[in-house]
C-alpha positions as CSV (number, residue, x, y, z in Angstrom):
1,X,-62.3,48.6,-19.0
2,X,-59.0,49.7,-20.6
3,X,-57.2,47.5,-18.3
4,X,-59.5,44.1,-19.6
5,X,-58.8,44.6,-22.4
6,X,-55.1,45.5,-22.0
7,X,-55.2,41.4,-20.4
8,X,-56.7,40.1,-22.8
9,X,-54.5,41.3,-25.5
10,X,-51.1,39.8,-23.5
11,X,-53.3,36.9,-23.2
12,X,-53.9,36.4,-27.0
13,X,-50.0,37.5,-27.8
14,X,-48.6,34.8,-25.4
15,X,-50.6,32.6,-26.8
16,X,-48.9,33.0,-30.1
17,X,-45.6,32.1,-29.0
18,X,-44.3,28.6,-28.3
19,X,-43.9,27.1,-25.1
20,X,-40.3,27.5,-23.4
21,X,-38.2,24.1,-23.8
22,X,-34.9,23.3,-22.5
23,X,-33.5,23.2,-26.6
24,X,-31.9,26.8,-26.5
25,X,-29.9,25.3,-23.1
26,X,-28.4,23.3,-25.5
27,X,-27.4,25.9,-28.2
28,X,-25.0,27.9,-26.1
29,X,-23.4,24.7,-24.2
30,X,-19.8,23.6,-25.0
31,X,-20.0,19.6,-26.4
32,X,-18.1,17.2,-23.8
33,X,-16.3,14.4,-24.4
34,X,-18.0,10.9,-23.6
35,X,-16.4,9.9,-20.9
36,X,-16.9,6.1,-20.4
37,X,-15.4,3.5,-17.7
38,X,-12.7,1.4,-18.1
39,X,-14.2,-2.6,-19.0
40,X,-15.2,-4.4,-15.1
41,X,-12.2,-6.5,-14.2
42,X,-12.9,-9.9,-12.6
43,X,-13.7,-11.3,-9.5
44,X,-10.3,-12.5,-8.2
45,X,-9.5,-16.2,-7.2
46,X,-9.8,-16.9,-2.7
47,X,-8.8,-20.2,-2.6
48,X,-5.7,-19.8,-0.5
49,X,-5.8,-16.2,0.3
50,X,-5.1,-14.8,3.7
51,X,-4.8,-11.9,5.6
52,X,-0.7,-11.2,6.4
53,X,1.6,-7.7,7.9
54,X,2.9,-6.2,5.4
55,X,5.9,-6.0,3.9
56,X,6.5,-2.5,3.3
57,X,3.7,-0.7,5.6
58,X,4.5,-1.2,9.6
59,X,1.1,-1.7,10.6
60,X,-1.3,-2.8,7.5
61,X,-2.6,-6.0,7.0
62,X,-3.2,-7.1,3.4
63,X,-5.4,-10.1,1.7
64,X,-4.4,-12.2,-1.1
65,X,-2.5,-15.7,-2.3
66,X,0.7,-15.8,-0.9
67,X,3.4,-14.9,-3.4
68,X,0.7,-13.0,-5.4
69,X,-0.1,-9.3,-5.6
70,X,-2.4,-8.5,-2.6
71,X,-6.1,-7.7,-3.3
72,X,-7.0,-5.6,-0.1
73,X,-5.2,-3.7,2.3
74,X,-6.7,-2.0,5.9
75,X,-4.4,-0.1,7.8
76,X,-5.1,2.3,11.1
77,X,-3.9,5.5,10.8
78,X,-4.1,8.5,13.4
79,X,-4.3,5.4,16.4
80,X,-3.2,8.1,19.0
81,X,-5.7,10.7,18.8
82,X,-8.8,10.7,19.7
83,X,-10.6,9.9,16.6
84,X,-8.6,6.9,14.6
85,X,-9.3,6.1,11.1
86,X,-9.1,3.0,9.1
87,X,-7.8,2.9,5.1
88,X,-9.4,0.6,3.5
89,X,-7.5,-0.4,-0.2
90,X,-9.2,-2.1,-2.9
91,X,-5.8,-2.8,-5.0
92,X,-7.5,-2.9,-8.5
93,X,-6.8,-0.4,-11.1
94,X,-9.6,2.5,-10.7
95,X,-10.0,5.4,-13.1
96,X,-8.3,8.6,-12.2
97,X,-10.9,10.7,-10.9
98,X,-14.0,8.2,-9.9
99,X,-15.8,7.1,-6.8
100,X,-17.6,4.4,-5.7
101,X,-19.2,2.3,-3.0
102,X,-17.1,-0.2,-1.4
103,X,-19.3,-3.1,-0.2
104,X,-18.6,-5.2,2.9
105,X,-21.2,-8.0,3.8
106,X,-20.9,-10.7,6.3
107,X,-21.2,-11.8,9.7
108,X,-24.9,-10.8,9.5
109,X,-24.1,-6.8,8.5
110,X,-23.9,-4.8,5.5
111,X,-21.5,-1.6,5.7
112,X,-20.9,0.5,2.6
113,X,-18.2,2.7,2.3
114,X,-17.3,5.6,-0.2
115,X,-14.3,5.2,-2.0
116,X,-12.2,7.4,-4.4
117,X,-9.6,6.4,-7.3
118,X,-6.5,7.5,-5.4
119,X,-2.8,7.1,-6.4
120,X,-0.6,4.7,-5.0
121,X,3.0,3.9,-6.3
122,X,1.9,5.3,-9.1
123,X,-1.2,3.2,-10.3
124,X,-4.8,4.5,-9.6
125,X,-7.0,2.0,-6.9
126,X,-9.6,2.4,-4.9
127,X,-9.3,3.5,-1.4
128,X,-11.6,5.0,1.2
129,X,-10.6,6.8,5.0
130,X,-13.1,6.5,7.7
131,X,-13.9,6.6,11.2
132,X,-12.5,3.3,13.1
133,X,-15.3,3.5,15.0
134,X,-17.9,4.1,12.3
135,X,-20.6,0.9,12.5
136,X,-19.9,0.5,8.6
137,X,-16.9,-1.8,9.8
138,X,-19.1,-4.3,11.4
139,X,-19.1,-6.9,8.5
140,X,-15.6,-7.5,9.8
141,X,-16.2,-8.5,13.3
142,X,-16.5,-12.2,13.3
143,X,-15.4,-15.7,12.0
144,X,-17.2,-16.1,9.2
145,X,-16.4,-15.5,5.1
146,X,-17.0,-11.4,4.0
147,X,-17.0,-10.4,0.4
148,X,-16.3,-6.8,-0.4
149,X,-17.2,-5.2,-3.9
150,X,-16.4,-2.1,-5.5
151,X,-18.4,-1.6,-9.2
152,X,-16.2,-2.7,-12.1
153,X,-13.5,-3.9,-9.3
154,X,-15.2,-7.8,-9.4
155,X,-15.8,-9.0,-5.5
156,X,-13.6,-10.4,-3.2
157,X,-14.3,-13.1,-1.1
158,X,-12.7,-12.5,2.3
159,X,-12.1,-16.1,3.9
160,X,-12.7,-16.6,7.5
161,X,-10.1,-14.7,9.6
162,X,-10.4,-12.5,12.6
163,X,-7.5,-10.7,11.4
164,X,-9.5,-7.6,10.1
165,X,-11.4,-7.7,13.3
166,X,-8.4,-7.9,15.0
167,X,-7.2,-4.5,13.1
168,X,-10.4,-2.9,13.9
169,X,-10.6,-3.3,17.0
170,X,-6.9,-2.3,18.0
171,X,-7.4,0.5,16.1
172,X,-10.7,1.8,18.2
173,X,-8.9,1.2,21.0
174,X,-10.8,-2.4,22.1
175,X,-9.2,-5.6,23.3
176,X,-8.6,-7.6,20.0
177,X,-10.3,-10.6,19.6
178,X,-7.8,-14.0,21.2
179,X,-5.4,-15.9,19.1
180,X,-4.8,-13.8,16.0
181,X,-1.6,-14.9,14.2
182,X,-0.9,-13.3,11.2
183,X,1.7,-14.8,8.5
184,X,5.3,-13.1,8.8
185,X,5.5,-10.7,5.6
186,X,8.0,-12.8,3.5
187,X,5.4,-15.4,3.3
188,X,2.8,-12.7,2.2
189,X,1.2,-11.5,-0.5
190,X,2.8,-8.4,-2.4
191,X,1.8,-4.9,-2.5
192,X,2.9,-2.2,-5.4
């Protein structure tokens, strides 16, 4: 009987008090700054654009108006081992420690590709290191226009080229698709 009533009287107490809430979390928390992204840049001008060598990278292709700073860059790297990777550059500013999803959509596949703010040349862009043989490439592989978006980066429309193919597949280790001439780099776009 003791122990009843010894229940009942927690019972009452505890229903004295409030319910917990998260509001003492906030007491003992330092305050942090807002951090807020830079303002969405936009979508650059195609009309023109191709896909040329590089002028200071043996073995990366970039896209953009001849004459004009380049808007994308894909390169192979590690093409003699066993598992080859291909950089993928979005050349727009990116703030210093963000990510995103790069977005590639065309010849009837989607691929989406993390991407982090990483430093070249001293400016932040975006740029992402993956698997050549990872299916996410597979917007790539064909004739037909791609776009590729990164949040806040604007989209790029990709004109129809087999050069990315091209890169791709050299870089798994496939026969290239036929016929893929790329402009000399002095006729290219430029890279930073």
């Amino acid at each position: 009987m003791r122990h009843a009533a010894a229940i009942v009287l927690l019972g009452a107490l505890a229903g004295c008090q409030p319910p917990p809430t998260d509001a003492d979390l906030a007491r003992g928390m330092a305050e942090e700054e807002a951090v807020t992204a830079s303002e969405p840049i936009a979508s650059p001008d195609f009309e023109g654009a191709v896909w040329a060598l590089s002028p200071n990278v043996e073995g990366r292709i970039i896209y953009g108006i001849p004459g004009e700073a380049a808007q994308v860059a894909l390169e192979c790297v590690d093409a003699e081992t066993q598992l080859p990777k291909l950089v993928i550059t979005r050349l727009a500013p990116a703030d210093e420690g963000a990510g995103a999803m790069l977005a590639l959509v065309g010849n009837g596949h989607i691929g989406r590709l993390p991407v982090d703010a990483t430093d070249m040349n001293g400016r932040s862009v975006w740029q992402g290191t993956h698997l050549a043989a990872d299916s996410r490439w597979e917007p790539l592989a064909g004739p037909r226009k791609v776009t590729l978006t990164v949040p806040g980066a604007g989209m790029v429309t990709l004109n129809p080229s087999l050069a990315a193919w091209d890169m791709v597949a050299r870089c798994r280790g496939d026969d290239p698709p036929p016929q893929i001439e790329l402009p000399e780099p002095e006729a290219s776009a430029t890279v930073p």
